[in-house]
C-alpha positions, 0 to 999 in steps of 0.5 A: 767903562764903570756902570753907575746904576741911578738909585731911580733905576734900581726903584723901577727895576725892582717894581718892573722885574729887573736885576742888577746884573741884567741891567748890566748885561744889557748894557754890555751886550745888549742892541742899541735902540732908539732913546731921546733926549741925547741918551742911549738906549740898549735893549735884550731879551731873556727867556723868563718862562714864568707868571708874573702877575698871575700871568704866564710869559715865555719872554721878558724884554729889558729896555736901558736907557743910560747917559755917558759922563767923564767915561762912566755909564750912568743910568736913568730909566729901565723898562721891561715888558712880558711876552714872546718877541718872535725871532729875537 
């Protein structure tokens, strides 16, 4: 299915720490996760292994939201939250 990134999504990827790719592979491949507002939530996390922010992280989980339109993904928002996720 094409992937429309929202140029809302891309503002925040960029501020939060996000790359298109990523934004992708997390459709792709990430799990689902919960969303509101009839949308769909993927989520997947990255080694990332660097400061950001004058702070070390050894993570990075990267949140999706998307709707689904005339068989097309289109996206609404990306999070991404730093730190270290045990087991996943």
């Amino acid at each position: 299915m094409e992937i429309q990134l929202d140029p809302h999504t891309l503002e925040r990827a960029e501020e939060r720490g996000a790359s298109e790719a990523e934004i992708s592979d997390v459709i792709e491949t990430g799990v689902t996760i919960p969303a509101k507002y009839g949308r769909t939530g993927r989520a997947k996390i990255y080694n990332f292994d660097q400061r950001r922010h004058r702070k070390y992280y050894q993570q990075k989980r990267i949140e999706v939201f998307y709707i689904i339109e005339r068989n097309k993904i289109i996206t609404v928002t990306v999070y991404v939250f730093y730190g270290k996720w045990e087991g996943e």
